[in-house]
PDB file of N, CA, C and O in Angstrom:
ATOM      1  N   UNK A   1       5.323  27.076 -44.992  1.00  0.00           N
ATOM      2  CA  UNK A   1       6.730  26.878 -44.781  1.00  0.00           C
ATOM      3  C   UNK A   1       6.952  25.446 -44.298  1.00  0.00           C
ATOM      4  O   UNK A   1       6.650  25.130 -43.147  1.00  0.00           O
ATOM      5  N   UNK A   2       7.405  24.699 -45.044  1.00  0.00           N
ATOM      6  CA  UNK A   2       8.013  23.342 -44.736  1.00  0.00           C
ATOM      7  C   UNK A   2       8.669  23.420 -43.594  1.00  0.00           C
ATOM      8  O   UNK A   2       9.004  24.572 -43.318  1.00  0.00           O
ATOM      9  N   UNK A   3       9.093  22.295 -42.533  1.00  0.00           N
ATOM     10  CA  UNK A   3       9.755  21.537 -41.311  1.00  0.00           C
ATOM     11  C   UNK A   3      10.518  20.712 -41.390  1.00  0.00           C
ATOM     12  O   UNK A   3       9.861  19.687 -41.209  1.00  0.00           O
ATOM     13  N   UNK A   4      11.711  20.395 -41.578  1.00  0.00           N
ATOM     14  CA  UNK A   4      12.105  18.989 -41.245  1.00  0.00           C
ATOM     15  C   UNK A   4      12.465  18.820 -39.744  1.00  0.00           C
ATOM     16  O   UNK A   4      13.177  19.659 -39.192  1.00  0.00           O
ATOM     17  N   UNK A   5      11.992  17.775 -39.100  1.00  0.00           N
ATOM     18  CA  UNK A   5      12.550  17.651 -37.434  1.00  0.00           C
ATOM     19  C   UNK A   5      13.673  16.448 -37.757  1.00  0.00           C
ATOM     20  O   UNK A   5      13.529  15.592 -38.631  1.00  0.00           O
ATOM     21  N   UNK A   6      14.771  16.566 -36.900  1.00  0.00           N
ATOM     22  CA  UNK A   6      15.745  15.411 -36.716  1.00  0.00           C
ATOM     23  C   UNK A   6      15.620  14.973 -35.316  1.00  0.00           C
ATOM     24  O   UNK A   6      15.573  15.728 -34.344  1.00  0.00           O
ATOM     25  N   UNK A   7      15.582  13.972 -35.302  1.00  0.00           N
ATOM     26  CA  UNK A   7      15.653  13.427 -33.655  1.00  0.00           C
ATOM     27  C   UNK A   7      17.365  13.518 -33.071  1.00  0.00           C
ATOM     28  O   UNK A   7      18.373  13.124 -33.658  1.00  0.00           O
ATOM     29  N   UNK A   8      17.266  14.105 -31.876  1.00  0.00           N
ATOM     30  CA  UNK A   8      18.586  14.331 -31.350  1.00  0.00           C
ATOM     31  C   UNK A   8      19.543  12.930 -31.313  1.00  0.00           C
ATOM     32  O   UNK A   8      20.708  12.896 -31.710  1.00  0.00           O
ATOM     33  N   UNK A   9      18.610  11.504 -30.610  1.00  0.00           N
ATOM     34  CA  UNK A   9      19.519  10.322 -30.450  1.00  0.00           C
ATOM     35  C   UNK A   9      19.828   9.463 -31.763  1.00  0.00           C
ATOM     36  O   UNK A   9      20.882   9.195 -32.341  1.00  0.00           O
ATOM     37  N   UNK A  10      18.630   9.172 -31.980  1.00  0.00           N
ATOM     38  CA  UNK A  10      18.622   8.566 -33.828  1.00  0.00           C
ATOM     39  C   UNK A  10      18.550   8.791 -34.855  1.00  0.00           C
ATOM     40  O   UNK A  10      18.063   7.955 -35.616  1.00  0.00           O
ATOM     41  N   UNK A  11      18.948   9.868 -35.264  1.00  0.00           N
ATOM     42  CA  UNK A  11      18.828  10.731 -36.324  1.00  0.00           C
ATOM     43  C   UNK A  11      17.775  10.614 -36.905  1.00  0.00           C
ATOM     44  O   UNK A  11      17.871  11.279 -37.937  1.00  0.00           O
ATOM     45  N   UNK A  12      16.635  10.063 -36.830  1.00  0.00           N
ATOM     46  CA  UNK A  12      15.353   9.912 -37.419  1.00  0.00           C
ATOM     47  C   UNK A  12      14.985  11.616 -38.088  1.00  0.00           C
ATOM     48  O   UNK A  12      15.150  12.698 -37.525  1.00  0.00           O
ATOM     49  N   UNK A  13      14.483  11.344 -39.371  1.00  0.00           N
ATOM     50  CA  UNK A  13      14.465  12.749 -40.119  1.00  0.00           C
ATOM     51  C   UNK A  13      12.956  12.469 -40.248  1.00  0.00           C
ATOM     52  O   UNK A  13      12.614  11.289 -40.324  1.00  0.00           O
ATOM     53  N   UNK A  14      11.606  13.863 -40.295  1.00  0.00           N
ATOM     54  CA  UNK A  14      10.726  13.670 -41.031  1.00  0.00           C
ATOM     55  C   UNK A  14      10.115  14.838 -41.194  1.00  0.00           C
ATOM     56  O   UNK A  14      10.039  15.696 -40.314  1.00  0.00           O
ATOM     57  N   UNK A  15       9.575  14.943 -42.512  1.00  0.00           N
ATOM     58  CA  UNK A  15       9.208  16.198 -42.941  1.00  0.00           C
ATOM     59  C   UNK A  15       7.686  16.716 -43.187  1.00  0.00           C
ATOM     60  O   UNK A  15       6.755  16.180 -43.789  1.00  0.00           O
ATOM     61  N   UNK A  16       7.789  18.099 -42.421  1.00  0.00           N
ATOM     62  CA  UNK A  16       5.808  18.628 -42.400  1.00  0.00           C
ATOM     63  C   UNK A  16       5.891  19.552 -42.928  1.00  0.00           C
ATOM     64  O   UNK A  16       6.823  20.357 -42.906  1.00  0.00           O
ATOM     65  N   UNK A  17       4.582  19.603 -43.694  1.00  0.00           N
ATOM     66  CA  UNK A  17       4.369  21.245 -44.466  1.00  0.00           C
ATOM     67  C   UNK A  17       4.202  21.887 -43.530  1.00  0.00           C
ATOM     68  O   UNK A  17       3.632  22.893 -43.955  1.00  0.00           O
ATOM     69  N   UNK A  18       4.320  21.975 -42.542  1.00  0.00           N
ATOM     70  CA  UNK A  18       4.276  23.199 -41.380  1.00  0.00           C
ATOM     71  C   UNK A  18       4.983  23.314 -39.846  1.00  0.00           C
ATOM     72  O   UNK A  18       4.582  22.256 -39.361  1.00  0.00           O
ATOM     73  N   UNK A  19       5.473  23.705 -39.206  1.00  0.00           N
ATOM     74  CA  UNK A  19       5.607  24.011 -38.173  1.00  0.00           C
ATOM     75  C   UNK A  19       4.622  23.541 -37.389  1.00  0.00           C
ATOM     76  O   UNK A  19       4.991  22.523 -36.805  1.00  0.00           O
ATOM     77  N   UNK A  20       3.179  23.960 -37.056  1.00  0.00           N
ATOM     78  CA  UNK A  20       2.178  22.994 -35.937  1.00  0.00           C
ATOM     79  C   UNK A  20       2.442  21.685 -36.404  1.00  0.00           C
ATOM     80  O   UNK A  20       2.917  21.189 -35.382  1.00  0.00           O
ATOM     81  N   UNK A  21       2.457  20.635 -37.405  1.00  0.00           N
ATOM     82  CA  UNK A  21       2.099  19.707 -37.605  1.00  0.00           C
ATOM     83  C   UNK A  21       4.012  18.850 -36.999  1.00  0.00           C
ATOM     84  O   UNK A  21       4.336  17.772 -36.499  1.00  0.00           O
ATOM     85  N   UNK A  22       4.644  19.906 -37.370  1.00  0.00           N
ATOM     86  CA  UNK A  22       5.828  19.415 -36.845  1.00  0.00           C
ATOM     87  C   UNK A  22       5.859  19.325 -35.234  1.00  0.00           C
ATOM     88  O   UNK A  22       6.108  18.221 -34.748  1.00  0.00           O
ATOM     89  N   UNK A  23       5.645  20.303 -34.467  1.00  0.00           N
ATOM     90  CA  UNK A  23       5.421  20.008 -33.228  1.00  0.00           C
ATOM     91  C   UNK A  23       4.509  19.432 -32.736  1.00  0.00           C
ATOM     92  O   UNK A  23       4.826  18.967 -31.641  1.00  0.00           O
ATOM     93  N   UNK A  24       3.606  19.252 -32.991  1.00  0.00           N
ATOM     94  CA  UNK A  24       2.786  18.217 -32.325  1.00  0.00           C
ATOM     95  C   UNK A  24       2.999  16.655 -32.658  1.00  0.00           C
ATOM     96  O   UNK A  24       2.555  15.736 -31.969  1.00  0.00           O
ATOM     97  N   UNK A  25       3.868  16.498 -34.007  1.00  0.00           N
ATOM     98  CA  UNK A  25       4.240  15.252 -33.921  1.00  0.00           C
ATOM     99  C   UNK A  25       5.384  15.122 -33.028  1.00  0.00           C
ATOM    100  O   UNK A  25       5.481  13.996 -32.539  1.00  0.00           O
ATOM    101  N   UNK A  26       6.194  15.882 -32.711  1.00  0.00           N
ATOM    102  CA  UNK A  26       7.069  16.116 -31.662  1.00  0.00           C
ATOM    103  C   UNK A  26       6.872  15.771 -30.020  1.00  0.00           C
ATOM    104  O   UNK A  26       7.475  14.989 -29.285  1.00  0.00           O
ATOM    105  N   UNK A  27       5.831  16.644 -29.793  1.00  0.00           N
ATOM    106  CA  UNK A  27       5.371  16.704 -28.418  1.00  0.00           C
ATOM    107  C   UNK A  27       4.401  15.599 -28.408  1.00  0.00           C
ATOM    108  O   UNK A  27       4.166  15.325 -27.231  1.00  0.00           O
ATOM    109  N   UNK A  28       3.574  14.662 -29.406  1.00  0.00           N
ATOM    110  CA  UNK A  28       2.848  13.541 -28.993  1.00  0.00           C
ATOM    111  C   UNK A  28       3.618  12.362 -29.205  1.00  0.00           C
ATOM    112  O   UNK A  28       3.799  11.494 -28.351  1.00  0.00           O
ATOM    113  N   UNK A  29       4.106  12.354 -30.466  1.00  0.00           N
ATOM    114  CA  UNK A  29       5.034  10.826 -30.939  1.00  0.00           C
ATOM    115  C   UNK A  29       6.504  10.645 -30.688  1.00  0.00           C
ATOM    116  O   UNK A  29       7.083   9.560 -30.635  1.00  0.00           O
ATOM    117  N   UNK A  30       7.097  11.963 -30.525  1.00  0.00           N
ATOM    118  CA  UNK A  30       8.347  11.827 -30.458  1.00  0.00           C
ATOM    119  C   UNK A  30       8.923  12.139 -29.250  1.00  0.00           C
ATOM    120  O   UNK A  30      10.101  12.492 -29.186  1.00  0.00           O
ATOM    121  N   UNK A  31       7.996  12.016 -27.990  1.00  0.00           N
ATOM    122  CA  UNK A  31       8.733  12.233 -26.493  1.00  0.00           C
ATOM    123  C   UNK A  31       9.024  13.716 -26.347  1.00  0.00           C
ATOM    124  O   UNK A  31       9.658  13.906 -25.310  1.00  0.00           O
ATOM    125  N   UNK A  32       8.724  15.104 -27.187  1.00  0.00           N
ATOM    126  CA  UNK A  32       8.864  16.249 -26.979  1.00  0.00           C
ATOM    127  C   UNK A  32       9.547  16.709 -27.521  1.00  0.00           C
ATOM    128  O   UNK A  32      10.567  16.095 -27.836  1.00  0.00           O
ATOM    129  N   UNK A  33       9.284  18.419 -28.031  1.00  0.00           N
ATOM    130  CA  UNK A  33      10.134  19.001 -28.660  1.00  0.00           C
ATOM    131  C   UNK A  33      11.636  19.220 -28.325  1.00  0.00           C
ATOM    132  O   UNK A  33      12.468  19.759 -29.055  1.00  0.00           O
ATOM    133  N   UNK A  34      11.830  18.697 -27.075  1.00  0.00           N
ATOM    134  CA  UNK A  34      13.079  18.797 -26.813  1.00  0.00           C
ATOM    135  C   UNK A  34      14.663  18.286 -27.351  1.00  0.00           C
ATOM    136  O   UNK A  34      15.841  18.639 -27.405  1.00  0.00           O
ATOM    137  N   UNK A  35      13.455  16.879 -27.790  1.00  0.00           N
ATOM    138  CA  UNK A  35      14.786  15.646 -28.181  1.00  0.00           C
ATOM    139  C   UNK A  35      14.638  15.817 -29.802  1.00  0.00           C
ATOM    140  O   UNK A  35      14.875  14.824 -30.491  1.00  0.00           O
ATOM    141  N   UNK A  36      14.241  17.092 -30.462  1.00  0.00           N
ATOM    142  CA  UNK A  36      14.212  17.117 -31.813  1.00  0.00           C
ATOM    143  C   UNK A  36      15.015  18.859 -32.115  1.00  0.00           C
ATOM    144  O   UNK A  36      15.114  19.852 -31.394  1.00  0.00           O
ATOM    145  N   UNK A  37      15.505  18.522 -33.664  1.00  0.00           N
ATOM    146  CA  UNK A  37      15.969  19.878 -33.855  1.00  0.00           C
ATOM    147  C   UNK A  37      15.209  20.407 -34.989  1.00  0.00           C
ATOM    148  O   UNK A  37      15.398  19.833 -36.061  1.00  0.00           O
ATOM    149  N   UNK A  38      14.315  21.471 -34.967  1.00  0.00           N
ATOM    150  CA  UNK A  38      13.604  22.063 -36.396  1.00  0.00           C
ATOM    151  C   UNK A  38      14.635  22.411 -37.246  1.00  0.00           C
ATOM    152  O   UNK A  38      15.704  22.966 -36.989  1.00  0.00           O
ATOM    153  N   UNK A  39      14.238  22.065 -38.159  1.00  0.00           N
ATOM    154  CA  UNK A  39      14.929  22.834 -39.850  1.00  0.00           C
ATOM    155  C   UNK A  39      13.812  23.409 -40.672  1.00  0.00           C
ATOM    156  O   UNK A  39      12.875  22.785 -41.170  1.00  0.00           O
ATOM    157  N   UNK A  40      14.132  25.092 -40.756  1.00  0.00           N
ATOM    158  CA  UNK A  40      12.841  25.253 -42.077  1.00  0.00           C
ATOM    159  C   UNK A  40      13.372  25.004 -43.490  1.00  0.00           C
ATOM    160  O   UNK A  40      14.465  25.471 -43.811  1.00  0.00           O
ATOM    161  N   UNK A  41      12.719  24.365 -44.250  1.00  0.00           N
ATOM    162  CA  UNK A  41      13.465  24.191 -45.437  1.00  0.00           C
ATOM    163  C   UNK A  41      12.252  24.850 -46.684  1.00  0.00           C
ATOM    164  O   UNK A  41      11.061  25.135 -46.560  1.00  0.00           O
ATOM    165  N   UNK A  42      13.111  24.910 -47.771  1.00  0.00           N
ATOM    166  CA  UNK A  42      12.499  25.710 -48.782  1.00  0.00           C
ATOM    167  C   UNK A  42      11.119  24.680 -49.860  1.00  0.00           C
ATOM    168  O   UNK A  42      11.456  23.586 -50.313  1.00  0.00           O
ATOM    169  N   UNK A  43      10.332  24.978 -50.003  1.00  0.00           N
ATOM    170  CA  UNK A  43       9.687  24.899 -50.643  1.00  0.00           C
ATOM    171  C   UNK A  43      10.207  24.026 -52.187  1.00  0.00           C
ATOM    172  O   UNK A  43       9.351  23.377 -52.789  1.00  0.00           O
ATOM    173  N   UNK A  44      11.271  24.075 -52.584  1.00  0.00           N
ATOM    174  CA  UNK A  44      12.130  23.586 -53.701  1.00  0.00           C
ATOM    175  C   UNK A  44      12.977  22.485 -53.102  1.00  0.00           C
ATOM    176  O   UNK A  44      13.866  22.013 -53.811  1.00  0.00           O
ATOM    177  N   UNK A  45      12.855  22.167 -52.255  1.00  0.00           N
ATOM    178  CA  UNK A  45      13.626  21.285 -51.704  1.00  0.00           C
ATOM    179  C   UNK A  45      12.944  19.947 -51.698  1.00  0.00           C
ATOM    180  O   UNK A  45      11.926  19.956 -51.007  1.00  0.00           O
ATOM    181  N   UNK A  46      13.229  18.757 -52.295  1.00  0.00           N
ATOM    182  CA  UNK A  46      13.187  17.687 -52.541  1.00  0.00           C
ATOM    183  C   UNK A  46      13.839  16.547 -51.056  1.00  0.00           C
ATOM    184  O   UNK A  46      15.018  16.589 -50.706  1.00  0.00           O
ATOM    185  N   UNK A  47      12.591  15.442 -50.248  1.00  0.00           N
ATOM    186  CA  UNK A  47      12.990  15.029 -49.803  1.00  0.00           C
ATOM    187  C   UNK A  47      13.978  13.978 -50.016  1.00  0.00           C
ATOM    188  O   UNK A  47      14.201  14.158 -51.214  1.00  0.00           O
ATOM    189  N   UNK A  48      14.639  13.112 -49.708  1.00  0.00           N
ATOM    190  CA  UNK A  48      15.565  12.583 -49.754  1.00  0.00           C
ATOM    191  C   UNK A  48      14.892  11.658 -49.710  1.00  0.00           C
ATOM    192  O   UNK A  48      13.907  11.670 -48.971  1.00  0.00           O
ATOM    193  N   UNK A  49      15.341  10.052 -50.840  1.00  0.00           N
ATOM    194  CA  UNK A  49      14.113   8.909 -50.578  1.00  0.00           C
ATOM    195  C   UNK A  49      15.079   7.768 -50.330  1.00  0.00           C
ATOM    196  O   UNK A  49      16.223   7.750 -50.785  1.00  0.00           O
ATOM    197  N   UNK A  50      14.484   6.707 -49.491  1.00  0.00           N
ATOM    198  CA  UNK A  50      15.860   5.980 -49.029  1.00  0.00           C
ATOM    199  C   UNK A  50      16.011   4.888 -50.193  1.00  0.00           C
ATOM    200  O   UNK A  50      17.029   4.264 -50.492  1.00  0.00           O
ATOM    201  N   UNK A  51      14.777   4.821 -50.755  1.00  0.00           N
ATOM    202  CA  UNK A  51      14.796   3.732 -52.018  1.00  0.00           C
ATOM    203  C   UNK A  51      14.561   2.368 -51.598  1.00  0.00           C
ATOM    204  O   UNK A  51      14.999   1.360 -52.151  1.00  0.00           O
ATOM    205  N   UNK A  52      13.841   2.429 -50.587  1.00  0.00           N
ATOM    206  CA  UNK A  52      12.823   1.324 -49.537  1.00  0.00           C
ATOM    207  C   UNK A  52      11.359   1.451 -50.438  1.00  0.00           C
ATOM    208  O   UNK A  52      11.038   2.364 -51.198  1.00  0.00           O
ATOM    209  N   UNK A  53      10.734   0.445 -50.149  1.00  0.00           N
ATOM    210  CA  UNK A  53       9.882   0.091 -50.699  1.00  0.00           C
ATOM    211  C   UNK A  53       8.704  -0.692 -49.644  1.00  0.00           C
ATOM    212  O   UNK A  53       8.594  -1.872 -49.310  1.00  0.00           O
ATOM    213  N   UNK A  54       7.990   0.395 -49.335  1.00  0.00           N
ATOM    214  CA  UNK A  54       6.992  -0.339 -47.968  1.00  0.00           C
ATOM    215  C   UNK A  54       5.829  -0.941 -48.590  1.00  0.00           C
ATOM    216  O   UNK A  54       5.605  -0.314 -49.625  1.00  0.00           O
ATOM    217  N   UNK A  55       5.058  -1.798 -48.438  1.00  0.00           N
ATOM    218  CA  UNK A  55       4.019  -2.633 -48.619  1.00  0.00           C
ATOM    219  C   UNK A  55       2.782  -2.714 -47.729  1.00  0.00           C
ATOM    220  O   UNK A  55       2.620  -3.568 -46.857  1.00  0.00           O
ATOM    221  N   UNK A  56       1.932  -1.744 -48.035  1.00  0.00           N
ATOM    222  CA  UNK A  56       0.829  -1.573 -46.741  1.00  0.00           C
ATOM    223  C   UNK A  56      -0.655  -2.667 -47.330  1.00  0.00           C
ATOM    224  O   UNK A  56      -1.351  -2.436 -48.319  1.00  0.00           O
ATOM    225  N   UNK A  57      -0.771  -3.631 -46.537  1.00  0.00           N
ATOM    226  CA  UNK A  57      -1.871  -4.192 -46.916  1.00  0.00           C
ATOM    227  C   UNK A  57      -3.304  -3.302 -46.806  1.00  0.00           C
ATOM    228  O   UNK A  57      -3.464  -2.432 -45.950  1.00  0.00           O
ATOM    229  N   UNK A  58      -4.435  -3.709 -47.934  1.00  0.00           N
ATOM    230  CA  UNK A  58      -5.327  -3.095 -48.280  1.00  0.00           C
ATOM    231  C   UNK A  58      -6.472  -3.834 -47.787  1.00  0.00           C
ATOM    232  O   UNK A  58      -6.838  -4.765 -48.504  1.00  0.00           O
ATOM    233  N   UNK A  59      -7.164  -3.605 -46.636  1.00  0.00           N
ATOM    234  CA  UNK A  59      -8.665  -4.572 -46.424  1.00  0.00           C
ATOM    235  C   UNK A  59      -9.453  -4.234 -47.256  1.00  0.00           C
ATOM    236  O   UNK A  59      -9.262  -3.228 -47.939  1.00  0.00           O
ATOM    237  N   UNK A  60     -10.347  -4.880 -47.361  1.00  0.00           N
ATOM    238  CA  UNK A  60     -12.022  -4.750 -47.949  1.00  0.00           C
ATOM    239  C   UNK A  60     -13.057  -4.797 -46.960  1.00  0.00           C
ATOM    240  O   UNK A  60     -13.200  -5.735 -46.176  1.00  0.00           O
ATOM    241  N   UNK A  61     -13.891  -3.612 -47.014  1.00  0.00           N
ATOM    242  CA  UNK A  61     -14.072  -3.136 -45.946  1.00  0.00           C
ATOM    243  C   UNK A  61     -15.679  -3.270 -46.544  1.00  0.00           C
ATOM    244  O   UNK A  61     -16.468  -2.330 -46.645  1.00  0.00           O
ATOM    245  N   UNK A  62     -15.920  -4.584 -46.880  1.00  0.00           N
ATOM    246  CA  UNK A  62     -17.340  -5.204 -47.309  1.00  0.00           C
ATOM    247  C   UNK A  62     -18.015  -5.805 -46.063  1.00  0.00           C
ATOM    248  O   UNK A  62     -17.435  -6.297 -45.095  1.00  0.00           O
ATOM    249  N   UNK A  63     -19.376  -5.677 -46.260  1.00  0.00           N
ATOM    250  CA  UNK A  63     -19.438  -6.612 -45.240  1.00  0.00           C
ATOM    251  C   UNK A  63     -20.337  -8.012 -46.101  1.00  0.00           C
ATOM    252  O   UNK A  63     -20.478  -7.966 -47.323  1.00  0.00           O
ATOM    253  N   UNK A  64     -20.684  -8.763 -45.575  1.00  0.00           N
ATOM    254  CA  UNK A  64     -21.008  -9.694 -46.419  1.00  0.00           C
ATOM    255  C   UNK A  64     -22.364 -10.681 -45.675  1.00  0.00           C
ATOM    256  O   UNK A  64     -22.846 -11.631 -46.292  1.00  0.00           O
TER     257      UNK A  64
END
């Protein structure tokens, strides 16, 4: 069963295939389940994409 948490002050949205994985990102990264609201959402449900485009650099993890 999918999760979406919303953060109560910044609306920050993010979505877990589960319930544990939702609360513990809650209770470690997000200051506690308190300041978040669960949503279970369906399985057919498509996240929402902001149409940002992030750029994660790639090391090489050679040694030489």
């Amino acid at each position: 069963m999918a999760v979406k948490i919303t953060h109560l002050t910044n609306g920050q949205q993010v979505r877990f295939a589960n319930a544990d994985g939702a609360r513990r990102y809650a209770e470690i990264m997000g200051g506690g389940v308190d300041k978040w609201r669960f949503t279970v959402v369906s399985g057919q449900e498509r996240p929402e994409l902001s149409g940002r485009v992030v750029n994660v650099p790639v090391w090489r993890m050679t040694s030489r």
